[in-house]
Structures are given as structure tokens and as C-alpha cells.
DRENPA-3360 file (N, C-alpha, C; in nm, 2 decimals, always signed):
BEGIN
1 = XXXXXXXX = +3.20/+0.28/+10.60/+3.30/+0.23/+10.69/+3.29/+0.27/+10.83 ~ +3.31/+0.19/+10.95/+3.34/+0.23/+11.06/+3.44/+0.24/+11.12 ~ +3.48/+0.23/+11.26/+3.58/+0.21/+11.33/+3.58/+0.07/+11.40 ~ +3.66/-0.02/+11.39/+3.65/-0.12/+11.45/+3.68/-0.08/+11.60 ~ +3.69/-0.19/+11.71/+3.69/-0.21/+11.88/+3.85/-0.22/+11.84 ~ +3.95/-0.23/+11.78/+4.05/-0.26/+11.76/+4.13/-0.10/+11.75 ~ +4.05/-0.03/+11.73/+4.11/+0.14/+11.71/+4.24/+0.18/+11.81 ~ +4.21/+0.18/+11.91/+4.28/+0.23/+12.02/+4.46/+0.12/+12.01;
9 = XXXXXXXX = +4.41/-0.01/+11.98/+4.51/-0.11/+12.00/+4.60/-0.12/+11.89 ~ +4.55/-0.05/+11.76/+4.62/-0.04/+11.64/+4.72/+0.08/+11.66 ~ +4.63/+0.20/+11.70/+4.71/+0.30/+11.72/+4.83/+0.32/+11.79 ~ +4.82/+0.23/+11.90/+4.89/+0.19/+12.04/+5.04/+0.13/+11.96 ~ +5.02/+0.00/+11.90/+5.08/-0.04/+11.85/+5.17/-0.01/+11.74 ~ +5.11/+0.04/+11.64/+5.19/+0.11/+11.55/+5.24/+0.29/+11.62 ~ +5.23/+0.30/+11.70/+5.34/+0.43/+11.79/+5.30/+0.58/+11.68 ~ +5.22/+0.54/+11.59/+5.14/+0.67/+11.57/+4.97/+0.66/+11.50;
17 = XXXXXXXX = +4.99/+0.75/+11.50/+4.83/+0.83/+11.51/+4.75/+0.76/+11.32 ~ +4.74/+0.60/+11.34/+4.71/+0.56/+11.17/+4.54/+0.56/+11.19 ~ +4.48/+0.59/+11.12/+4.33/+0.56/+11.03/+4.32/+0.42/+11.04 ~ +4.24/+0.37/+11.16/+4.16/+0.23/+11.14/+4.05/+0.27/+11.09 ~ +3.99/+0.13/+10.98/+3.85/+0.16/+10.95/+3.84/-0.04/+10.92 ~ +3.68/-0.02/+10.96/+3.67/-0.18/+10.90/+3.57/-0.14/+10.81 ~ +3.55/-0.23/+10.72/+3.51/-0.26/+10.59/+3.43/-0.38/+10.51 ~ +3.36/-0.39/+10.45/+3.34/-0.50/+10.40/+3.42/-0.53/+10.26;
25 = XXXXXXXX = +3.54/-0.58/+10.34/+3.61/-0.62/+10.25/+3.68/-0.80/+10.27 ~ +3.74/-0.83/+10.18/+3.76/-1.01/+10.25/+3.88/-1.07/+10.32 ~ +3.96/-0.93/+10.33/+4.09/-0.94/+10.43/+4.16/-0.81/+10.44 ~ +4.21/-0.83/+10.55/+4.28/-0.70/+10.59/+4.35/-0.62/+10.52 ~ +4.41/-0.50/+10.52/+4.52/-0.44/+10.46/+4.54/-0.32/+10.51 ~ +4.69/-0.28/+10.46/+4.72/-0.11/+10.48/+4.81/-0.05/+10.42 ~ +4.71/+0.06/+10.38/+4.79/+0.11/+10.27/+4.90/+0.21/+10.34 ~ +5.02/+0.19/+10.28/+5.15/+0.24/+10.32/+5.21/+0.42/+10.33;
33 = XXXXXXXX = +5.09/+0.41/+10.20/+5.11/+0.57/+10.17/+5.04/+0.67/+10.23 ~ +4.89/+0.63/+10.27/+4.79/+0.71/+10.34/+4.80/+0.64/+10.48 ~ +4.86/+0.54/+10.52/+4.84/+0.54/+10.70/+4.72/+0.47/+10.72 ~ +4.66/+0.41/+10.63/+4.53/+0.38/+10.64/+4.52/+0.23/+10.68 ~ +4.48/+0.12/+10.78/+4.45/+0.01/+10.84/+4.31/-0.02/+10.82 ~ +4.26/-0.14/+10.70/+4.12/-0.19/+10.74/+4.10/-0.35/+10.71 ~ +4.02/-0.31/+10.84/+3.99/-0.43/+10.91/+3.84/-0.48/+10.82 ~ +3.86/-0.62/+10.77/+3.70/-0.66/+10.74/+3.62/-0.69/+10.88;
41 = XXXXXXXX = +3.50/-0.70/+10.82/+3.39/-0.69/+10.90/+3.40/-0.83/+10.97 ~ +3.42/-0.96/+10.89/+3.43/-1.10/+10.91/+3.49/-1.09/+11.05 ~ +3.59/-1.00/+11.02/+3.75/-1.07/+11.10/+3.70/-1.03/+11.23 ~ +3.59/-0.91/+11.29/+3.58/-0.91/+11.42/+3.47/-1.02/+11.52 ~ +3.45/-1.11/+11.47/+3.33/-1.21/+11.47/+3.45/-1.32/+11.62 ~ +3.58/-1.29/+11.59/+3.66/-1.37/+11.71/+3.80/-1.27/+11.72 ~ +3.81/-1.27/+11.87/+3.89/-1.14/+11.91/+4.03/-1.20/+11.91 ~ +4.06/-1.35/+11.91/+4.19/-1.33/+11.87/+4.22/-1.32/+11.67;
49 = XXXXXXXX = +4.10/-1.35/+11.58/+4.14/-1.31/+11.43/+4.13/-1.17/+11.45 ~ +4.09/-1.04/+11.49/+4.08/-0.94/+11.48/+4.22/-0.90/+11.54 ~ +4.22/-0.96/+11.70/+4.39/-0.88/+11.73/+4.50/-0.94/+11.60 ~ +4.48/-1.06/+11.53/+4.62/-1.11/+11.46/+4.63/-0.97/+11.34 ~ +4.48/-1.03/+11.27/+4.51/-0.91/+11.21/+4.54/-0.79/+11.18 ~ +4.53/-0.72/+11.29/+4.54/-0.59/+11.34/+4.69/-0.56/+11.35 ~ +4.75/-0.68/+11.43/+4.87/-0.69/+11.45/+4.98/-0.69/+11.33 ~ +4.93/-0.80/+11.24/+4.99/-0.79/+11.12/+4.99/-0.64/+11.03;
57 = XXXXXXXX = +4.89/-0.61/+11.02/+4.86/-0.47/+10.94/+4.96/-0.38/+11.02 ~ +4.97/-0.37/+11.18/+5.07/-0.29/+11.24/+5.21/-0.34/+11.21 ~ +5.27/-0.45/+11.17/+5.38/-0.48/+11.11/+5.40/-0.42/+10.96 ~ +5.32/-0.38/+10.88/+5.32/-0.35/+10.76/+5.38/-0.18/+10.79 ~ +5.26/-0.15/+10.91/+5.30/+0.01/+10.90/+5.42/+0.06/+11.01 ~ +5.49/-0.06/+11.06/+5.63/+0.00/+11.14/+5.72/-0.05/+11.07 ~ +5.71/-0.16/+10.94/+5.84/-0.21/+10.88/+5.86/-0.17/+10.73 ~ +5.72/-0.18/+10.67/+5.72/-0.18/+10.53/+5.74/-0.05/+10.43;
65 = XXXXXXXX = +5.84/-0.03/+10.39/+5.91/+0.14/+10.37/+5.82/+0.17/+10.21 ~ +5.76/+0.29/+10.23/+5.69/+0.33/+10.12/+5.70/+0.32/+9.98 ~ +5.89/+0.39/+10.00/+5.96/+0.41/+9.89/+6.03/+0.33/+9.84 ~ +6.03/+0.20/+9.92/+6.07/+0.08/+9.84/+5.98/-0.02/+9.78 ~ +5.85/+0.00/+9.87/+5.73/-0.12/+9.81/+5.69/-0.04/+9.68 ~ +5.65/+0.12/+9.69/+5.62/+0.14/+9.52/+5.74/+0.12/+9.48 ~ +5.82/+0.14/+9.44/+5.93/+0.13/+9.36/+5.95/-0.01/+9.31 ~ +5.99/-0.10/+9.39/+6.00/-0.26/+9.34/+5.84/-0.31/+9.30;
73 = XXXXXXXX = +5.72/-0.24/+9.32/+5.60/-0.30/+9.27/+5.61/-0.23/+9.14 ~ +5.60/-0.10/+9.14/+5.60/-0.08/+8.98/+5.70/-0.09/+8.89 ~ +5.79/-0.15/+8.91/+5.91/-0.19/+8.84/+5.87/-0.31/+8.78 ~ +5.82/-0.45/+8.87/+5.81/-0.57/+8.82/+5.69/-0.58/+8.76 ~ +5.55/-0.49/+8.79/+5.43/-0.53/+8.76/+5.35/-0.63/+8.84 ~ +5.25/-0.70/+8.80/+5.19/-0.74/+8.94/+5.18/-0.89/+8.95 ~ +5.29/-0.94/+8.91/+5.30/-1.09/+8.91/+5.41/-1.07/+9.00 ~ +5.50/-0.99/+9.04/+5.59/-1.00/+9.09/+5.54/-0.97/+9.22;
81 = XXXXXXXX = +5.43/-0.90/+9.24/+5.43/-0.81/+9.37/+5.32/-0.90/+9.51 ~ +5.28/-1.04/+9.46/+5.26/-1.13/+9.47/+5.39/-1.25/+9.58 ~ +5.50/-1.21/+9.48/+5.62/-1.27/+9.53/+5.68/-1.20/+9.67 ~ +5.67/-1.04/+9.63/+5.71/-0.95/+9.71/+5.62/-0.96/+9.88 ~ +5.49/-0.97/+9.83/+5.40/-0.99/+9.94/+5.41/-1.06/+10.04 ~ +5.44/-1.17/+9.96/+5.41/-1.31/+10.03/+5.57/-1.31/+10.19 ~ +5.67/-1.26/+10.08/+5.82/-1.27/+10.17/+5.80/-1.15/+10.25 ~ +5.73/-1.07/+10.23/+5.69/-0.92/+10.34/+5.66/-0.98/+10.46;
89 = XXXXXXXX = +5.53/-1.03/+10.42/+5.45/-1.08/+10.51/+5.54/-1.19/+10.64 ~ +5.59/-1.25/+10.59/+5.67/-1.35/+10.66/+5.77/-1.26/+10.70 ~ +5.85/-1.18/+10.70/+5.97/-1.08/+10.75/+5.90/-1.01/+10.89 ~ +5.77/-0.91/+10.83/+5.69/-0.85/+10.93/+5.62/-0.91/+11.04 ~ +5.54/-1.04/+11.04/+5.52/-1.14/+11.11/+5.63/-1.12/+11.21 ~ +5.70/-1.22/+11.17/+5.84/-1.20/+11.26/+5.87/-1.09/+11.34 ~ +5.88/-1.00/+11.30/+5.92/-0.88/+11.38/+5.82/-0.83/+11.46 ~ +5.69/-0.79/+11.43/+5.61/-0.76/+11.53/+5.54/-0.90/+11.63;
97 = XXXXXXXX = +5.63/-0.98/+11.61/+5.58/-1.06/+11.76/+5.69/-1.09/+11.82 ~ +5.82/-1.06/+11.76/+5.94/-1.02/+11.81/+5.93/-0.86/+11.92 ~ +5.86/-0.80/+11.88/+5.85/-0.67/+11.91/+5.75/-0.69/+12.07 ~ +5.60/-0.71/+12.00/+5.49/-0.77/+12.10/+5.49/-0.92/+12.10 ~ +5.57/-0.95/+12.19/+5.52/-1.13/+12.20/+5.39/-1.16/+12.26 ~ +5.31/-1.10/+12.31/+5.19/-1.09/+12.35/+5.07/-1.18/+12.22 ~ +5.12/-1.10/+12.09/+5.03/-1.15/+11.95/+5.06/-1.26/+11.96 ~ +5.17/-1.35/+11.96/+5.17/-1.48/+11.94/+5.06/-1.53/+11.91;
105 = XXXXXXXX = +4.99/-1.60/+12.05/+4.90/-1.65/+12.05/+4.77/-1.64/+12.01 ~ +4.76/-1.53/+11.94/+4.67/-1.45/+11.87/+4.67/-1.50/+11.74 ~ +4.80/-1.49/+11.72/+4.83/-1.55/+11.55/+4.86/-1.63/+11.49 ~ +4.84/-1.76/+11.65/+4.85/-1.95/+11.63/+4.74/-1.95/+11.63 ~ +4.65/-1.90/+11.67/+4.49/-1.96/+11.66/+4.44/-1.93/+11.56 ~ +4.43/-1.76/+11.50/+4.34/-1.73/+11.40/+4.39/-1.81/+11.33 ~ +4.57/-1.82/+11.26/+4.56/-1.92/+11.13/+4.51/-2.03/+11.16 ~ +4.52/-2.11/+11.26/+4.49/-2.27/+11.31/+4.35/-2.25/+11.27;
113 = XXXXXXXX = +4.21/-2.14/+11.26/+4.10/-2.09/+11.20/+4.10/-2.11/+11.08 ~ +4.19/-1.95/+11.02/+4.15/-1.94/+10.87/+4.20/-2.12/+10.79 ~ +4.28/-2.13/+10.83/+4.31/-2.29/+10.75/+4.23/-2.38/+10.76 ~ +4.19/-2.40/+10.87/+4.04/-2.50/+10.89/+3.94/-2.46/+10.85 ~ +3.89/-2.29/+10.78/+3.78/-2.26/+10.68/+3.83/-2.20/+10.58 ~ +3.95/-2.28/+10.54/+3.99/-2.25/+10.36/+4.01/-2.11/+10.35 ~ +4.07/-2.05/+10.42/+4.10/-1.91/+10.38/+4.21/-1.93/+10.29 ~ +4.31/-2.05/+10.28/+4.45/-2.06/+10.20/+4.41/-2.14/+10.09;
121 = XXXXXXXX = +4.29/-2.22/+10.07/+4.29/-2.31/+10.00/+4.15/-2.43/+10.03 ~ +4.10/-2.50/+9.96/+3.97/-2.55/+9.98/+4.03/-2.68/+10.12 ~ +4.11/-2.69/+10.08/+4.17/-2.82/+10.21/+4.35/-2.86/+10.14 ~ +4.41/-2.89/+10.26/+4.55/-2.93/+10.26/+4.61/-3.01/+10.09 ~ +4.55/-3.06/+10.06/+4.57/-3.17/+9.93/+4.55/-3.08/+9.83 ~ +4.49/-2.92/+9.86/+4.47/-2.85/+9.70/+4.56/-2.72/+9.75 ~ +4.62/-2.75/+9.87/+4.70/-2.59/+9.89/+4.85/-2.68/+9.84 ~ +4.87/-2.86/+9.84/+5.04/-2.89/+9.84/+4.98/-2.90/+9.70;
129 = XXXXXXXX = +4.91/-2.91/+9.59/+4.91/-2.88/+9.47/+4.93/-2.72/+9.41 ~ +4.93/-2.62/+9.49/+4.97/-2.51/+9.44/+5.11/-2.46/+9.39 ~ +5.14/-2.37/+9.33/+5.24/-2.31/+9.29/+5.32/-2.27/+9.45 ~ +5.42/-2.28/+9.42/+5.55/-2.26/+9.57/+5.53/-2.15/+9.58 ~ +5.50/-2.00/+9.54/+5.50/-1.89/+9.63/+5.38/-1.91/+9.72 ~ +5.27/-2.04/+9.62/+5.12/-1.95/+9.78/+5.17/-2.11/+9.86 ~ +5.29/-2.20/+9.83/+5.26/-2.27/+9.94/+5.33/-2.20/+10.03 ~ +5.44/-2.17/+9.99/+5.56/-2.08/+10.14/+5.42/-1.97/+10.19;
137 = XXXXXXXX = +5.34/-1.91/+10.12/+5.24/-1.84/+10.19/+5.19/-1.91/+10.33 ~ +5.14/-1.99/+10.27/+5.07/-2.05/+10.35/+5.18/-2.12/+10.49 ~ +5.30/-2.16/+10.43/+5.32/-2.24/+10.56/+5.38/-2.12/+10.63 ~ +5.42/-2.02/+10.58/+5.49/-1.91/+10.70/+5.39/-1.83/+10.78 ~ +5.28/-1.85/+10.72/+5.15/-1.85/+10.84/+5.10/-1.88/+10.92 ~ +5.03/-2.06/+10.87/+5.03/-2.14/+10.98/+5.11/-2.21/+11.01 ~ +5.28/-2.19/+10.95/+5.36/-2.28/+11.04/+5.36/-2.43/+10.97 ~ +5.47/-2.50/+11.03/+5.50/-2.60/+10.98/+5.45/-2.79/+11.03;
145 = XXXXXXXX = +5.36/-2.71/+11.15/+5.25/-2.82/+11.14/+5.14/-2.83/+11.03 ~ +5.12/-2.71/+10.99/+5.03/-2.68/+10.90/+5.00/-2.84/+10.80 ~ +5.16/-2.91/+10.79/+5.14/-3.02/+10.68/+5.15/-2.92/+10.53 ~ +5.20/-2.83/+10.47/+5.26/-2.75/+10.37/+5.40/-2.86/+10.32 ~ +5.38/-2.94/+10.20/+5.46/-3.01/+10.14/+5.60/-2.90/+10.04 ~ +5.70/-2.98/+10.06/+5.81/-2.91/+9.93/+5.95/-2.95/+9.88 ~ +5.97/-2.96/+9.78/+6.07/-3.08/+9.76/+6.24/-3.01/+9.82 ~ +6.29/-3.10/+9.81/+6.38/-3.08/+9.86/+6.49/-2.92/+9.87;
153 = XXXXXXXX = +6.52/-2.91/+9.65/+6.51/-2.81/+9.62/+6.50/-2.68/+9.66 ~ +6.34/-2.69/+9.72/+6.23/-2.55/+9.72/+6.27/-2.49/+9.88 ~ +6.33/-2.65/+9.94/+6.35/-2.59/+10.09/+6.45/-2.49/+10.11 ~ +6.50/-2.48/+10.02/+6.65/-2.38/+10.00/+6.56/-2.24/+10.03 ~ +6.47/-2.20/+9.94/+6.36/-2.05/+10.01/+6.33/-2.03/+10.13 ~ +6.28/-2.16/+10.19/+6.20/-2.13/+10.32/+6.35/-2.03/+10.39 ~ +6.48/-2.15/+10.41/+6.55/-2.11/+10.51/+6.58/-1.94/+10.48 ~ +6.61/-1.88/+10.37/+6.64/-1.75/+10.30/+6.54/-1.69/+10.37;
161 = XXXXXXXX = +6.40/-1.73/+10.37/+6.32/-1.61/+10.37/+6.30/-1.61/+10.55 ~ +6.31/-1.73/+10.62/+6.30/-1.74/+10.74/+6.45/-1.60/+10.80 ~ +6.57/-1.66/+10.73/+6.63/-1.52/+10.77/+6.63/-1.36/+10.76 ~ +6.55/-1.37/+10.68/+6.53/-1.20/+10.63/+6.50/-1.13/+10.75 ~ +6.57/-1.00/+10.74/+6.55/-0.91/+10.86/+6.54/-0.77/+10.77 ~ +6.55/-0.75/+10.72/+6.58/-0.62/+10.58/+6.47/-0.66/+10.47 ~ +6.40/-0.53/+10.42/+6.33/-0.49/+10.37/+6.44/-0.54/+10.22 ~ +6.59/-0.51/+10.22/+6.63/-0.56/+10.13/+6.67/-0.64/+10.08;
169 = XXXXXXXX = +6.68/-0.75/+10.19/+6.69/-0.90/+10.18/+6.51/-0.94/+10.11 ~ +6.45/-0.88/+10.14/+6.31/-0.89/+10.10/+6.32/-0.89/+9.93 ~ +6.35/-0.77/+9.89/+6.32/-0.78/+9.76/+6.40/-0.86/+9.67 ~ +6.51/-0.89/+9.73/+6.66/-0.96/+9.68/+6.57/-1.13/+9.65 ~ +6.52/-1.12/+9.78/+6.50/-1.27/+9.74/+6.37/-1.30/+9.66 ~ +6.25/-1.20/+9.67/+6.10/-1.18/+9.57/+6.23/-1.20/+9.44 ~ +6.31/-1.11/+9.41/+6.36/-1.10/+9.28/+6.37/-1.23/+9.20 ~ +6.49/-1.31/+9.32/+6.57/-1.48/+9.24/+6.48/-1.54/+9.29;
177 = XXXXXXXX = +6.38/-1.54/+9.34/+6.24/-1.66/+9.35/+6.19/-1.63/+9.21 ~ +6.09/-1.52/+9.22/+6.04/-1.46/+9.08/+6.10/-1.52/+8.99 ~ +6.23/-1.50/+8.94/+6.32/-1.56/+8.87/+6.33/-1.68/+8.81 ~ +6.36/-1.75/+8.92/+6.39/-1.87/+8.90/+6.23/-1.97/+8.90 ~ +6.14/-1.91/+8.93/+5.99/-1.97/+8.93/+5.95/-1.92/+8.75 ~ +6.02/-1.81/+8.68/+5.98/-1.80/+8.63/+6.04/-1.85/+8.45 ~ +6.15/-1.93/+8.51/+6.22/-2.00/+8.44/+6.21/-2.13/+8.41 ~ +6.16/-2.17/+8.53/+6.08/-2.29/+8.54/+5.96/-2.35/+8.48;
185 = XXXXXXXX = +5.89/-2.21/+8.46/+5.76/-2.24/+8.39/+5.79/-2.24/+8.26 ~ +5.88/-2.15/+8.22/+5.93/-2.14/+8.04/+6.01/-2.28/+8.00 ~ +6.05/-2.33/+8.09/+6.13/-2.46/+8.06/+6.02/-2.56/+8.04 ~ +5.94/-2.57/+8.14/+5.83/-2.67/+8.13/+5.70/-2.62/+8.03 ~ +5.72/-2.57/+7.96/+5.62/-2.50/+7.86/+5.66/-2.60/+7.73 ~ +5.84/-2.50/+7.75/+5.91/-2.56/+7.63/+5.87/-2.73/+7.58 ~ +5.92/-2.80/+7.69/+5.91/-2.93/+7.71/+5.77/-2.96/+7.70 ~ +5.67/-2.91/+7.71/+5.53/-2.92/+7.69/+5.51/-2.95/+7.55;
193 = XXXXXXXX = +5.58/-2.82/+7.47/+5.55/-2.84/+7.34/+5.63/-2.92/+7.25 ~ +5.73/-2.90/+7.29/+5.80/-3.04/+7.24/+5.78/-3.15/+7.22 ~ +5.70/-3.17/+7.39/+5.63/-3.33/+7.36/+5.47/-3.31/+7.26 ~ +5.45/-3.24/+7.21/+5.32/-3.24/+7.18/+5.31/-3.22/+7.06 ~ +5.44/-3.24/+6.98/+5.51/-3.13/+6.84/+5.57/-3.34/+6.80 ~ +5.63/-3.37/+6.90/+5.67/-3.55/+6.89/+5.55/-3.63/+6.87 ~ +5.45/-3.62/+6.95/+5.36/-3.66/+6.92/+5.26/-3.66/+6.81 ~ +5.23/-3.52/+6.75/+5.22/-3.51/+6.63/+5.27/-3.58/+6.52;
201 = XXXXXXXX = +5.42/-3.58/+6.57/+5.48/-3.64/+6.44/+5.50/-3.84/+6.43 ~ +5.44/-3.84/+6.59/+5.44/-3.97/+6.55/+5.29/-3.98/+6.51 ~ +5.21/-3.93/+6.53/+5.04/-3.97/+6.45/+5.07/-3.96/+6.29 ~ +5.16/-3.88/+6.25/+5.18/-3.86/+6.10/+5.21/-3.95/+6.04 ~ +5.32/-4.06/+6.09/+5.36/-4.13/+6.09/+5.29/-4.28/+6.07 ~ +5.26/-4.28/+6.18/+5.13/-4.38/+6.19/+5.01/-4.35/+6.08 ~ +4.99/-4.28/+6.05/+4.91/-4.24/+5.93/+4.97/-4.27/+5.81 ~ +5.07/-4.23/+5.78/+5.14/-4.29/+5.67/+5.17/-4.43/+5.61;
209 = XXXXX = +5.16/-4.52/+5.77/+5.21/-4.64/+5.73/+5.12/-4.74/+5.74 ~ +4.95/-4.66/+5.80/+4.86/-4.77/+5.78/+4.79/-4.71/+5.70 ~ +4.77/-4.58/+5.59/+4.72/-4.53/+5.50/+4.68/-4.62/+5.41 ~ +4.58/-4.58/+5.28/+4.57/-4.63/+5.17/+4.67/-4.67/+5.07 ~ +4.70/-4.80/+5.04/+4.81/-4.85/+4.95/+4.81/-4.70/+4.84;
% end
């Protein structure tokens, strides 16, 4: 690992003394507990993906409270922490360019990038076929020109999660998303087999009635 050209500007930002390192790894992160910020290798190739990045990861380490990310991660397990991510990410965004409005523009371009080279998805038509936690991913990123489709319903999350200011409003709402996403799939299973349990029973049927005298 090295130190990225970003060192000084992480440290600056986040108002203490954190461990940048870049990495060959395939996206950024920081870990909450050791202070630690790394940067992939890719991301310094254009200096506004490396400042967004950087930026974001310093939202992680001025907002995201240690003792509540472990605690609600290992509580739900890792289908949940997925949900939790995604509404972080969007909370933290917000606030560090509320903080430095400078990143803005940093952080319309690189996504207006990663989404034009499939970092969310192979192209637009296979990210509005995904499941609703990675579409709100994606559109709280690039934003709502992005073209990120959702039914009417689903729009009831965006506005919740666009208000969040609290780490607690964060998990409140990971929780009744999680929830309610995951209620949805058991209903639609149910109804899966249902129809598939009917249809059996009409092939039996039909077997019956053109069978051998």
C-alpha cells in the first residue's frame, strides 16, 4: 500500500490525524474502528473521482458512530448491512458537501463517470431492473437525472431517506425498508408457489381426462 496525493486533503478534512492508504482494491472505504481511509488505485487516474472519494470516506469518518454501525451490523447480519449502507451513504453525502460545498462538483462528475462505466450496473435498463435498495443506491448518487425508475409506492423511501439527518433516523429506516423488502419477497415466493402447486394440479388433471380409457 501507499499513500495517495489525497493524504494531506483527507486529513484536512476529516479534522484529525486518519491513515490514508490506497490500495488495489475496487472502491473506496473506511474503516470506522481503526481510522483507516483507502483509496483504490483506479480512482486516482481523475482528480475529481479521487477528491469525491476521499470526500465521501471523510463523511464516513466525521458522521458514522462506531458504536452504532457495529452494533446494528451485527445484530441484523449481512443482508441488512447492505440496507444500512446504502441510507449512510446518502445521509453522509449530504452532510459533507453541506459542510464543504467545494466537493460538489467533484461528486457530479465522478458519478456522471462511474455510471457511464457501469460502476452501478452494466447500463440504465439493468440498474431499473434491480432490487430497490441498489436502485435508491444508485439514484442518491447520481442524482435524479440519472433516469433511476420507481413506482409510486417505493417513492415514499426516497423522501424518508432524503430527510435523514441522524445516524438514528438511519437505522430506523435500514430497519422498515429491510422489513418491508423483506416481506415482499416472502409474499411473492408464497404466490410463486402457489401458482406452480395450481398448475401442477391442472397438468394432473389434464392427464386424467385424456388418459387411457
Amino acid at each position: 500500500m501507499t499513500a495517495p496525493n489525497n493524504t494531506s486533503l483527507a486529513k484536512l478534512l476529516a479534522t484529525e490525524n486518519i491513515t490514508v492508504e490506497q490500495s488495489n482494491v475496487s472502491t473506496a472505504s473506511f474503516d470506522v474502528k481503526n481510522r483507516v481511509l483507502t483509496l483504490p488505485i483506479w480512482a486516482t487516474e481523475d482528480k475529481f473521482v479521487e477528491d469525491h472519494m476521499t470526500g465521501h470516506e471523510v463523511g464516513h469518518a466525521l458522521y458514522t458512530p462506531l458504536d452504532g454501525w457495529h452494533d446494528a451490523v451485527c445484530s441484523k447480519g449481512g443482508a441488512f448491512k447492505s440496507y444500512l449502507n446504502v441510507i449512510e451513504d446518502a445521509r453522509i453525502e449530504k452532510l459533507i458537501q453541506r459542510k464543504y460545498p467545494g466537493l460538489r462538483s467533484s461528486f457530479v462528475k465522478s458519478y456522471r463517470k462511474l455510471l457511464a462505466d457501469g460502476f452501478f450496473g452494466a447500463d440504465l435498463e439493468t440498474i431499473n431492473s434491480m432490487g430497490l435498495i441498489d436502485r435508491i443506491n444508485t439514484y442518491f448518487k447520481c442524482g435524479v437525472s440519472s433516469g433511476v425508475e420507481f413506482a409510486k409506492e417505493e417513492r415514499v423511501w426516497l423522501k424518508r431517506i432524503d430527510d435523514a439527518e441522524t445516524w438514528e433516523q438511519v437505522v430506523q429506516i435500514a430497519e422498515e425498508l429491510f422489513a418491508s423488502e423483506k416481506e415482499k419477497a416472502e409474499q411473492e415466493q408464497q404466490a410463486q408457489q402457489e401458482a406452480e402447486s395450481e398448475e401442477a394440479e391442472d397438468q394432473e388433471d389434464d392427464e386424467e381426462d385424456f388418459g387411457p380409457a
